[in-house]
MITINU-935535 format. One line per field, with one value per residue (C-alpha): z, x, y; residue in three letters; residue number from 1. Coordinates in nm, 2 decimals, m for minus. Last residue first. Layout:
BEGIN
pz <- c(Z ...)
px <- c(X ...)
py <- c(Y ...)
type <- c(ALA ...)
seq <- c(NUM ...)
# end
This chain:
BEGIN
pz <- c(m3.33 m3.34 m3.20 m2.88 m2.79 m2.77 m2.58 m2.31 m2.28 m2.22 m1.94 m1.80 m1.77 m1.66 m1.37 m1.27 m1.20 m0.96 m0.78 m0.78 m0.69 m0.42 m0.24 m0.24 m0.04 0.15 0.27 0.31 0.55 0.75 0.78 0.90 0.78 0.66 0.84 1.20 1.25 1.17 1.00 0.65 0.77 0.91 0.50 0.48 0.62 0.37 0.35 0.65 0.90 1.05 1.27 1.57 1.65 1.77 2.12 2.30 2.54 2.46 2.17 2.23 2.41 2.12 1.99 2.30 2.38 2.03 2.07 2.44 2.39 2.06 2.28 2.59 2.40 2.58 2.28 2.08 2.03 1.81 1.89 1.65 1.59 1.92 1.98 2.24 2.04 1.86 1.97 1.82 2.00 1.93 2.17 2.20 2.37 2.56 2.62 2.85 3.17 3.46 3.81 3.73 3.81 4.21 4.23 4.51 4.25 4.38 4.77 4.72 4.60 4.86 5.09 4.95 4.95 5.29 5.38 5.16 5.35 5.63 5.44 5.29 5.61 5.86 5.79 6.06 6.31 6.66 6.76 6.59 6.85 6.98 6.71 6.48 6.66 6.68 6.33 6.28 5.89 5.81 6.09 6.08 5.93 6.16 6.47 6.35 6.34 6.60 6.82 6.64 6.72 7.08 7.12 7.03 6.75 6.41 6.58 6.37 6.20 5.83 5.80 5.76 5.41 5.22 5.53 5.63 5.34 5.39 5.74 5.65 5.37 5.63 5.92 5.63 5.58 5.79 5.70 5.67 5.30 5.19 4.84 4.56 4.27 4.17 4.60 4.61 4.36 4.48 4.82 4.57 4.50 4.27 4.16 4.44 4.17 4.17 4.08 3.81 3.69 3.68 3.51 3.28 3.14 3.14 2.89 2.66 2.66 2.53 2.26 2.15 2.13 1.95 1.67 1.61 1.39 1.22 1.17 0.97 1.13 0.92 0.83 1.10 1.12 1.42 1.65 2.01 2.18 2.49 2.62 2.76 3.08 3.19 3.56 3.61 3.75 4.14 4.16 4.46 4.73 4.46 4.65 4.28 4.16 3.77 3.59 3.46 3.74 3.93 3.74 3.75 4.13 4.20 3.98 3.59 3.57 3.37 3.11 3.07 2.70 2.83 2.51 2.27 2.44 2.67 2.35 2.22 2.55 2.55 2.19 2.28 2.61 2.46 2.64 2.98 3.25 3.55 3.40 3.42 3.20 3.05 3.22 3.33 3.30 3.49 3.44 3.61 3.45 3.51 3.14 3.21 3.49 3.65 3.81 3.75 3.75 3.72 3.51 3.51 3.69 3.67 3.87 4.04 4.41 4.32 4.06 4.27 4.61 4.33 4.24 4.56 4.65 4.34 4.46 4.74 4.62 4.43 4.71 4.91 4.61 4.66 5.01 4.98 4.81 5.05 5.08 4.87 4.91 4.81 4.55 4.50 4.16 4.20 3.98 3.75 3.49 3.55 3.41 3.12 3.06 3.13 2.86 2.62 2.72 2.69 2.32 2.21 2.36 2.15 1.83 1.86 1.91 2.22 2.13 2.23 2.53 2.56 2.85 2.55 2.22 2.05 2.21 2.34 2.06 1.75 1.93 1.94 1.60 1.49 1.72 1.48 1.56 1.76 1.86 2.06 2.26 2.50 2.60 2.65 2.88 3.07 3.17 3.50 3.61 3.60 3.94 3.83 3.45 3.20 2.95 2.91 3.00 2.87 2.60 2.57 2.62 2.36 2.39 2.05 1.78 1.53 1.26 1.35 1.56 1.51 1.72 1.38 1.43 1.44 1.14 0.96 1.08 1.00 0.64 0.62 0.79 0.50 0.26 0.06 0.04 m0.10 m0.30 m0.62 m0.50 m0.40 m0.68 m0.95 m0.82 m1.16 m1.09 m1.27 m1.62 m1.62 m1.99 m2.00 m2.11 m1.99 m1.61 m1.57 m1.66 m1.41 m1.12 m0.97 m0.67 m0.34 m0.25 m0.11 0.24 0.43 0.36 0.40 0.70 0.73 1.13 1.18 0.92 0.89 0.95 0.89 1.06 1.04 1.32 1.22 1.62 1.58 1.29 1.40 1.76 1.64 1.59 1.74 1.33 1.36 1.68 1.48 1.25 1.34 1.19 1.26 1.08 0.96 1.17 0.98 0.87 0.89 0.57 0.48 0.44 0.15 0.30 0.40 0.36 0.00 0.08 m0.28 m0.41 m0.07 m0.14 m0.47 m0.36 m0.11 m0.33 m0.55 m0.22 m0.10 m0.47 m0.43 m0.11 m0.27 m0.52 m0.28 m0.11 0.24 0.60 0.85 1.20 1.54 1.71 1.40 1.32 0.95 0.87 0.54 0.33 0.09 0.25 0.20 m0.07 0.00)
px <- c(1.88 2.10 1.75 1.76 2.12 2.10 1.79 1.93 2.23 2.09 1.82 2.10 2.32 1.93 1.95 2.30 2.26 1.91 2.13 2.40 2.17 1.98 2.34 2.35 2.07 2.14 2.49 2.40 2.10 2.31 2.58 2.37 2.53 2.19 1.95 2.07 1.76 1.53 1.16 1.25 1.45 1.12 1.02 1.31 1.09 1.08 1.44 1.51 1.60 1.92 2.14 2.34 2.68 2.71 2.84 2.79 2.52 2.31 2.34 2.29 2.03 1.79 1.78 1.72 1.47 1.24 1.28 1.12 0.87 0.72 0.75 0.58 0.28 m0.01 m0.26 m0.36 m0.59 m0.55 m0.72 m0.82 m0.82 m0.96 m1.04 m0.81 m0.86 m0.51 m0.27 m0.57 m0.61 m0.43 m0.54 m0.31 m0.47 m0.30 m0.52 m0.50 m0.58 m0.38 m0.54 m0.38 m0.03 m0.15 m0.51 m0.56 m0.40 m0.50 m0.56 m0.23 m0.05 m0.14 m0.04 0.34 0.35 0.26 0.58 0.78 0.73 0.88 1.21 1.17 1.22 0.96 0.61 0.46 0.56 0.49 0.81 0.97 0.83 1.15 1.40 1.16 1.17 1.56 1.63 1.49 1.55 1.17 1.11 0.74 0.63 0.80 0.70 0.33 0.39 0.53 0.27 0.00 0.19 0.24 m0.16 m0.23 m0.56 m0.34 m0.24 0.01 0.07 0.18 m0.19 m0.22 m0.16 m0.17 m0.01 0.17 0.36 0.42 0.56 0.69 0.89 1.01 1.11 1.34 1.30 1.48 1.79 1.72 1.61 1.93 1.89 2.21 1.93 2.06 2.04 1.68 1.58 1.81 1.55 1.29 1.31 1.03 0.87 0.60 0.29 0.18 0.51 0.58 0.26 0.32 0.72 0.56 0.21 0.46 0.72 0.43 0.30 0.64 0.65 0.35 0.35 0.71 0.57 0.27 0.45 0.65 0.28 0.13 m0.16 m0.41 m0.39 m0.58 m0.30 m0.14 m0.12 m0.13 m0.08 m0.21 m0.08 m0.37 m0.32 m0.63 m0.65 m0.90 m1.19 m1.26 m1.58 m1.51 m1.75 m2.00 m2.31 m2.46 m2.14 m2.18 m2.03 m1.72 m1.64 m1.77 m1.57 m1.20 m1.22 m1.26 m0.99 m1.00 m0.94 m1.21 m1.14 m0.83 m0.69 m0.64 m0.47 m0.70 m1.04 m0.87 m0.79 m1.13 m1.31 m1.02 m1.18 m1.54 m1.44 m1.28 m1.16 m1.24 m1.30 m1.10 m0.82 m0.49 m0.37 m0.05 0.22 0.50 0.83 1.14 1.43 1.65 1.91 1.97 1.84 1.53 1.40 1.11 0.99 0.67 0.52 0.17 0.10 m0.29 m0.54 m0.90 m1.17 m1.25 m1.18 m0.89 m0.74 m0.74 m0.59 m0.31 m0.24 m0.22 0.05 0.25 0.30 0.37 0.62 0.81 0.77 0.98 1.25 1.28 1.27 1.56 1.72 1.74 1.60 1.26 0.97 0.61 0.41 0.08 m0.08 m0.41 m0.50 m0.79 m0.84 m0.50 m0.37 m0.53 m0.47 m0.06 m0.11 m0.25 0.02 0.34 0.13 0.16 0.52 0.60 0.48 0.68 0.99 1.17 1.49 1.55 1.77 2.11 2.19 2.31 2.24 2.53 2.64 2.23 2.08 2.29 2.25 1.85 1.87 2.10 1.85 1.55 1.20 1.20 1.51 1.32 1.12 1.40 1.55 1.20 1.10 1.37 1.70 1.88 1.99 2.36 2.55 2.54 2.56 2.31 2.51 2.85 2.86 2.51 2.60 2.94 3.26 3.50 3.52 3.77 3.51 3.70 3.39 3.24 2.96 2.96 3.14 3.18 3.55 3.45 3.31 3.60 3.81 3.56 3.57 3.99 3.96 3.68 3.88 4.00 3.71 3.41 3.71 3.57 3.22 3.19 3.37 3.22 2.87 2.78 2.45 2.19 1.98 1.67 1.51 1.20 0.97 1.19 1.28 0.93 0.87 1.14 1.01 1.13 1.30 1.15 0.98 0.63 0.56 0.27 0.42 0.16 0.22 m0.16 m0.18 m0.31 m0.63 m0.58 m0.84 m1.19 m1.20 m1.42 m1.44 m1.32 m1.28 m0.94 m0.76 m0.96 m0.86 m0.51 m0.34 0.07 0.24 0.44 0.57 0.70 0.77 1.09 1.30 1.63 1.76 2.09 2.33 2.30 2.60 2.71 2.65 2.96 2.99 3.24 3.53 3.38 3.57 3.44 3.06 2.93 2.89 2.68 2.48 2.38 2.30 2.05 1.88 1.81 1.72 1.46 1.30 1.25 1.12 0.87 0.79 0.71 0.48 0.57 0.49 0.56 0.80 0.84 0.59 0.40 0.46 0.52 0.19 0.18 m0.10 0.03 m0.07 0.21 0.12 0.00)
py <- c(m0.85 m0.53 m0.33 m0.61 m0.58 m0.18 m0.21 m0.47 m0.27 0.05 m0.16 m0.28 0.11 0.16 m0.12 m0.01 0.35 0.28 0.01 0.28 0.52 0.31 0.27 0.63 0.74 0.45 0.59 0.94 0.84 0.59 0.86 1.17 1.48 1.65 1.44 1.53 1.75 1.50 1.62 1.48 1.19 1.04 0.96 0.72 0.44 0.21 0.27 0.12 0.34 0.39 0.15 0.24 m0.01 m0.31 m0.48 m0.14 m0.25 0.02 m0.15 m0.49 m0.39 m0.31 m0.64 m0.86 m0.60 m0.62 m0.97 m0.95 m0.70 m0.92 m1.24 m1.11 m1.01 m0.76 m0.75 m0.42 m0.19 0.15 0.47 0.78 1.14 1.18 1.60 1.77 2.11 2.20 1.88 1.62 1.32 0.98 0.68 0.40 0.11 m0.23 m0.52 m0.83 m0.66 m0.64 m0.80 m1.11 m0.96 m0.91 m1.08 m0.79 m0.51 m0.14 m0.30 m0.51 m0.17 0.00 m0.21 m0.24 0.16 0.22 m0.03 0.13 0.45 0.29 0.20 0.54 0.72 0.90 0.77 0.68 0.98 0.97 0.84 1.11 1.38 1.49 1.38 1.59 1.92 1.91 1.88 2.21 2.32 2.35 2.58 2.72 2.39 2.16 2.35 2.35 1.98 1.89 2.07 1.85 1.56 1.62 1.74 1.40 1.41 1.31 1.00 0.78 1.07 1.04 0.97 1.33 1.31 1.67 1.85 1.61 1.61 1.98 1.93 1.62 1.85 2.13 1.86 1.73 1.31 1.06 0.83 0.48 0.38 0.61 0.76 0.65 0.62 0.25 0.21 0.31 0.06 m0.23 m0.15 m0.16 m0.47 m0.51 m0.86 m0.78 m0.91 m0.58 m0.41 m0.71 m0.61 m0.24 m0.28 m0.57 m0.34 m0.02 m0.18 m0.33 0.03 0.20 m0.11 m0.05 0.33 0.32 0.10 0.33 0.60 0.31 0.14 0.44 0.66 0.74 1.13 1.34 1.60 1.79 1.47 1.41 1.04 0.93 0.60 0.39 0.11 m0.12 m0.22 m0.47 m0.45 m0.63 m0.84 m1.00 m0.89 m0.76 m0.87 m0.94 m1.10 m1.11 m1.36 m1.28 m1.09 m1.37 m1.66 m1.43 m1.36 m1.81 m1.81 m2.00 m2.34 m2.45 m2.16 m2.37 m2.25 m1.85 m1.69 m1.71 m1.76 m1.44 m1.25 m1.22 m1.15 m0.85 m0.76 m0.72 m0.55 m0.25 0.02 m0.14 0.09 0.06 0.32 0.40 0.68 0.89 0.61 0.78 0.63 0.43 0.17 m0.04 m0.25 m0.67 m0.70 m0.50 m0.40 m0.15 0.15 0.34 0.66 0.73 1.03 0.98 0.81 0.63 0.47 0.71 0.61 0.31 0.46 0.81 0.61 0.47 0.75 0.90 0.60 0.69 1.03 0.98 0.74 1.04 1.27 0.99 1.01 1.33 1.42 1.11 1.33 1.62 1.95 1.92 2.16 2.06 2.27 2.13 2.02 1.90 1.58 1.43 1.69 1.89 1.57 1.62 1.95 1.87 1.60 1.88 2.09 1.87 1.80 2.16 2.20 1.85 2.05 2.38 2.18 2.10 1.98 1.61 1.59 1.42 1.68 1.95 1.77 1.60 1.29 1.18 1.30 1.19 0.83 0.89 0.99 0.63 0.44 0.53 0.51 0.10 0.29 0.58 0.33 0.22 0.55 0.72 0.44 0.56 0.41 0.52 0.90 0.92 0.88 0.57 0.45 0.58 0.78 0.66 0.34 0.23 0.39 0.12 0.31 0.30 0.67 0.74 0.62 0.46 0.32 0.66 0.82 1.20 1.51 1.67 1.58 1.23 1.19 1.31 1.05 0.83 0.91 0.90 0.57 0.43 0.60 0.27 0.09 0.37 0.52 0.58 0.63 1.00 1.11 0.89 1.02 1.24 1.30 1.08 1.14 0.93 0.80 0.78 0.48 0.15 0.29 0.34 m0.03 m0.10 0.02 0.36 0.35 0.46 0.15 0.23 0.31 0.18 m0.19 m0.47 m0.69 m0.68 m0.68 m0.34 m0.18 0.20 0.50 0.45 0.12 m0.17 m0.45 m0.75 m0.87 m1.04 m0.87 m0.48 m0.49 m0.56 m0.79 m0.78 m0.76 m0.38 m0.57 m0.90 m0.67 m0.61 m0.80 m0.98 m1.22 m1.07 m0.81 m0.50 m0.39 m0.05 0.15 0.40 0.77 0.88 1.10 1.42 1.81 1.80 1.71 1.86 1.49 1.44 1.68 1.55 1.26 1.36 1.55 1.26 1.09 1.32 1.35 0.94 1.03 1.30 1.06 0.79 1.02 1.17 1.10 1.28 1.24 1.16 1.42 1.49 1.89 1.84 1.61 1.56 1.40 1.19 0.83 0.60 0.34 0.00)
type <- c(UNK UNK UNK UNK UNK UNK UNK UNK UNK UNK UNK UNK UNK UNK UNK UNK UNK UNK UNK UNK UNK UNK UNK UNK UNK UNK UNK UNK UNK UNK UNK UNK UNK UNK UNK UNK UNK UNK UNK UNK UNK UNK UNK UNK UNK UNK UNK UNK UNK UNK UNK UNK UNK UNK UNK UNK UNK UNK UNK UNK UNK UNK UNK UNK UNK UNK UNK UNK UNK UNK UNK UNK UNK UNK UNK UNK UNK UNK UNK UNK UNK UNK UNK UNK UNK UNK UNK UNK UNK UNK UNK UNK UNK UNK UNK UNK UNK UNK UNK UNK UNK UNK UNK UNK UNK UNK UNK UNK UNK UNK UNK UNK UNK UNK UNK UNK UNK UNK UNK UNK UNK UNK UNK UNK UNK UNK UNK UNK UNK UNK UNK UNK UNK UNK UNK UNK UNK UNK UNK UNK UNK UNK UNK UNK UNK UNK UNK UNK UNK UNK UNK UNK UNK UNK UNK UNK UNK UNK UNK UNK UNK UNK UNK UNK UNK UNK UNK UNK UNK UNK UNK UNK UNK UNK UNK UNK UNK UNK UNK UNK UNK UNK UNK UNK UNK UNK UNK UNK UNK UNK UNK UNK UNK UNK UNK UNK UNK UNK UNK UNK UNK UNK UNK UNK UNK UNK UNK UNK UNK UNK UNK UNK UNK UNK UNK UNK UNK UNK UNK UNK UNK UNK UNK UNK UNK UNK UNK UNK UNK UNK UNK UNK UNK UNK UNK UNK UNK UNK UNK UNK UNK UNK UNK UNK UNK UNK UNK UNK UNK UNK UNK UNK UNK UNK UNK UNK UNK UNK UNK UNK UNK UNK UNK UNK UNK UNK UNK UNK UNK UNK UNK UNK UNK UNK UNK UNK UNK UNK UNK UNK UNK UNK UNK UNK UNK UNK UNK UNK UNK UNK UNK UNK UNK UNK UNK UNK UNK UNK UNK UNK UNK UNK UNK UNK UNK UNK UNK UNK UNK UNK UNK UNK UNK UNK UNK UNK UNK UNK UNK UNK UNK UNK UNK UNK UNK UNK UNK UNK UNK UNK UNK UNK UNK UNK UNK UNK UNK UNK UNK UNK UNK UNK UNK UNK UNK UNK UNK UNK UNK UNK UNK UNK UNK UNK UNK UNK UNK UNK UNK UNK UNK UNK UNK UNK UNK UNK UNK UNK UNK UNK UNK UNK UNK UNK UNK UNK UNK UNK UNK UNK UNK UNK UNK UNK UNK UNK UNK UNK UNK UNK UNK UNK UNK UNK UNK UNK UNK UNK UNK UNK UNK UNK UNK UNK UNK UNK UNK UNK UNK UNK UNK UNK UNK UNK UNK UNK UNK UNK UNK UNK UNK UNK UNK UNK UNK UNK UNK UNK UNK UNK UNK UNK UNK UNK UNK UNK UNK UNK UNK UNK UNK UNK UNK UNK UNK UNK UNK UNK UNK UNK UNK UNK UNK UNK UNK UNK UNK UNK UNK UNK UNK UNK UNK UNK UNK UNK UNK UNK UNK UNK UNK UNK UNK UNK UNK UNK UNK UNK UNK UNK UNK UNK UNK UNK UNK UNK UNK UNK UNK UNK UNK UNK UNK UNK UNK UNK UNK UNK UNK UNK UNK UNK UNK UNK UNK UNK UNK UNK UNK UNK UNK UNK UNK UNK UNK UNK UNK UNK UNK UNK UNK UNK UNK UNK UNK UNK)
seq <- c(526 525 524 523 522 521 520 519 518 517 516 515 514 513 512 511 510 509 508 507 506 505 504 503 502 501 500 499 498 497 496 495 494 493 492 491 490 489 488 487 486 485 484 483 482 481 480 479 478 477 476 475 474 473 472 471 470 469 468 467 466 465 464 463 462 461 460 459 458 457 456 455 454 453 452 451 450 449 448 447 446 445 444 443 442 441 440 439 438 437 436 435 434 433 432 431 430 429 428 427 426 425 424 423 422 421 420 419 418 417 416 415 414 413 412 411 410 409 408 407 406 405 404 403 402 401 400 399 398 397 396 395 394 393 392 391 390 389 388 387 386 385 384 383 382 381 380 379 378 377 376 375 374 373 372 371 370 369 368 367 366 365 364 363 362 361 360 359 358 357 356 355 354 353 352 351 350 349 348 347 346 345 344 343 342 341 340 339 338 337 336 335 334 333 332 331 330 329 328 327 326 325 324 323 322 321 320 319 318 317 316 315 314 313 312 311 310 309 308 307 306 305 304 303 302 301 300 299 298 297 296 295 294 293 292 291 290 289 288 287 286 285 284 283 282 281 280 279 278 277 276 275 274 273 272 271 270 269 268 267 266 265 264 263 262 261 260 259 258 257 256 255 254 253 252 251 250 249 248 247 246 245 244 243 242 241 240 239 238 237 236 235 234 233 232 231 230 229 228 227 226 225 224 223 222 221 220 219 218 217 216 215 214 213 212 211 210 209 208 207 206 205 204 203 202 201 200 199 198 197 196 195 194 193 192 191 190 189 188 187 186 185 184 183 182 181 180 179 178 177 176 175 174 173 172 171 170 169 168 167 166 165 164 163 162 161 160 159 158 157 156 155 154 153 152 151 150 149 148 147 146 145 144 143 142 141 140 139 138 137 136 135 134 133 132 131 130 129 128 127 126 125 124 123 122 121 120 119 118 117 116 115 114 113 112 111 110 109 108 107 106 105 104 103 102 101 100 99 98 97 96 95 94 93 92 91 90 89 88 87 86 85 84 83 82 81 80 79 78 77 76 75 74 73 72 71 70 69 68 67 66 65 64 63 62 61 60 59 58 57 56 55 54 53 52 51 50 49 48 47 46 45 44 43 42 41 40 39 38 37 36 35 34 33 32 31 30 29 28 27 26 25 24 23 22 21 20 19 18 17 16 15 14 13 12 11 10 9 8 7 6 5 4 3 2 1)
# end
């Protein structure tokens, strides 16, 4: 199928173009890079064979299973959104296609391979003889450094070479902020706003931090729990032995699409007999309601500034960012977490005690922190605390009446909450994931996209990934199906993988019409 023409410059990863346009792209391309004088020629670094990622571009979709229609796109095809972006052969036969002169560039494609990374590197790029030898793992996410996000994992299911770009050439290893991901900070912000009060709390000390942090969690969980929905809940989890955090956009009790989780559990669930004692009333109906708990059903909330269809490299990153939240939350409710590992990876002390000025403030929001809100001791402790936030003194007197001093007793409050939230602990998750897209300008839903919870697609799409961050390969590029997000990158114009398959599909392009000469030449002699 062809890619959709309608552009959509201010997409948070990227737009999608015709395959003239690309074809256009890569003509241009070429020519730039004859023009390159102070570059040796850029080179294509192998892509280690059998792996493919359609395995997540392939997870069904509400549509494959259930057969509902959909105005948008259809999941689950395996058809291409993108067309090839060299011209077929019968096009090839009616006109005739005059090429730049690439002679330059290509003469010495083996012998200045050193002389091209050299280059490389003095643009502060990646090269073949990179002079940190560190692996990014190393380099960017190694203590005192802040762990893995979400973020870091998702952004090579878009492109690993940009995300490498951002993290050695971007102040922090920050995207930019562009016009379109301050529209969507807001929207999210709006919805939050919808469910949550923002309160200013002070921090003096880390473990402040990390205890606001869990307070955080715990209240959303409370707000799950009384509304049956919350937002920008952060989680913690592991992968490969590293920890790693994010913010989900949206818990909810309600489920998205019950047609298509019935679906998935006849697939995936074989033993109906043997289902719980929770699972037959809730399917069933529990008229006293004892144990009819919901589910917990995760959405990511994405905003868009076009209504085109949305292709599957613009949803690849959505499913796996939501697979990655469904195993850090259900490895959290099952009690997977330590979270005293967790506390040492962010260098916080379980044991030492919060400010006096931030239980003050915490106390002010939870009163609970008190193990008897009503003593005239406590009370008196706490208008001490809050007058004089930097008083030590104040605290040691009255700590025995304080619950929620330290982390390690924190954790405790955390670990019941999160039985009340989850009481079936990993069976309490639902079987479906949703990405919803909403329009950046008014909030409006564009559309939304189903999808099953697969342990296999997350884990393939993992094994691949960290290698990398591993250091044991180096970034790859798109594929040139996908050469469309170079358009909106702003590393495309001295980005190696780009220049290398922009001229790798001349020569092929070069070759088939010196062919096709031949082939005409032969067949008038005859």
């Amino acid at each position: 199928m062809a890619a959709p023409n309608i552009l959509d410059t201010e997409s948070d990863y990227g737009s999608d173009i015709s395959p003239e346009d690309e074809l256009l792209l890569l003509e241009l391309i070429s020519q730039n890079c004859q023009s390159a004088k102070a570059k040796g020629p850029a080179h294509l670094p192998p892509r280690p064979g059998g792996y493919d990622s359609s395995n997540i571009d392939l997870l069904p979709s509400r549509i494959d299973i259930i057969g509902h229609e959909n105005s948008m796109v259809t999941e689950g095809s395996g058809t291409s959104m993108a067309s090839s972006t060299i011209p077929s052969r019968s096009e090839l036969l009616d006109t005739d296609v005059t090429y730049p002169d690439l002679s330059r560039a290509l003469a010495g494609i083996g012998d200045d391979r050193e002389r091209g990374a050299k280059a490389l590197d003095e643009q502060g790029t990646e090269s073949e003889a990179s002079e940190d030898d560190r692996s990014p793992l190393q380099r960017f996410r190694s203590f005192p450094r802040r762990p893995l996000t979400v973020t870091d994992l998702t952004a090579g299911a878009w492109c690993e070479l940009q995300y490498w770009y951002t993290l050695t050439r971007l102040p922090g290893g920050r995207r930019t902020k562009t016009p379109a991901m301050k529209a969507g900070s807001i929207i999210h912000e709006k919805l939050e706003d919808e469910v949550h009060t923002t309160t200013q709390i002070d921090v003096l000390t880390k473990e402040d931090g990390f205890a606001l942090r869990m307070w955080n969690f715990i209240q959303g969980l409370r707000t799950l729990r009384e509304t049956g929905m919350t937002r920008e809940l952060e989680v913690w989890g592991m992968v490969q032995g590293n920890f790693v955090n994010g913010v989900i956009d949206e818990l909810t009790h309600d489920n998205p699409n019950p047609e298509f989780e019935n679906e998935l559990a006849e697939i995936f669930d074989p033993t109906p007999d043997q289902m719980s004692l929770h699972s037959y009333f809730a399917r069933n109906g529990n008229p006293a309601g004892a144990l009819s708990q919901p589910k917990v059903y995760l959405i990511d909330v994405k905003t868009r500034g076009s209504r085109a269809p949305v292709t599957k490299a613009l949803l690849r990153p959505a499913k796996i960012q939501l697979l990655l939240y469904h195993r850090f939350l259900s490895d959290i409710a099952a009690g997977r977490l330590d979270f005293f590992k967790l506390f040492g990876r962010y260098g916080v002390d379980p044991d030492d005690t919060f400010s006096d000025g931030f239980i003050a403030q915490i106390g002010d929001l939870h009163d609970e922190i008190f193990q008897d809100t009503s003593s005239p001791k406590a009370s008196t402790f706490y208008a001490h605390a809050a007058q004089d936030s930097e008083s030590r003194g104040s605290q040691q007197g009255a700590g025995q009446l304080l619950k929620y001093q330290t982390l390690r007793e924190l954790l405790r409050l955390v670990k019941a909450e999160v039985k009340l939230t989850f009481p079936e602990g990993q069976k309490s998750m639902g079987l479906m994931l949703r990405v919803q897209y909403i329009h950046r300008d008014n909030g409006e839903e564009i559309d939304v996209h189903d999808f099953p919870v697969s342990k296999q697609a997350l884990d393939e799409y993992l094994k691949r990934y960290m290698v990398w961050w591993r250091g044991e390969r180096k970034a790859s590029g798109v594929d040139i199906e996908e050469a469309f997000k170079c358009r909106t990158c702003e590393f495309a114009p001295d980005c190696t993988w780009r220049n290398a398959m922009a001229e790798e599909q001349m020569q092929k392009a070069r070759v088939r019409e010196q062919e096709r000469r031949q082939a005409s030449r032969r067949s008038r002699r005859e």
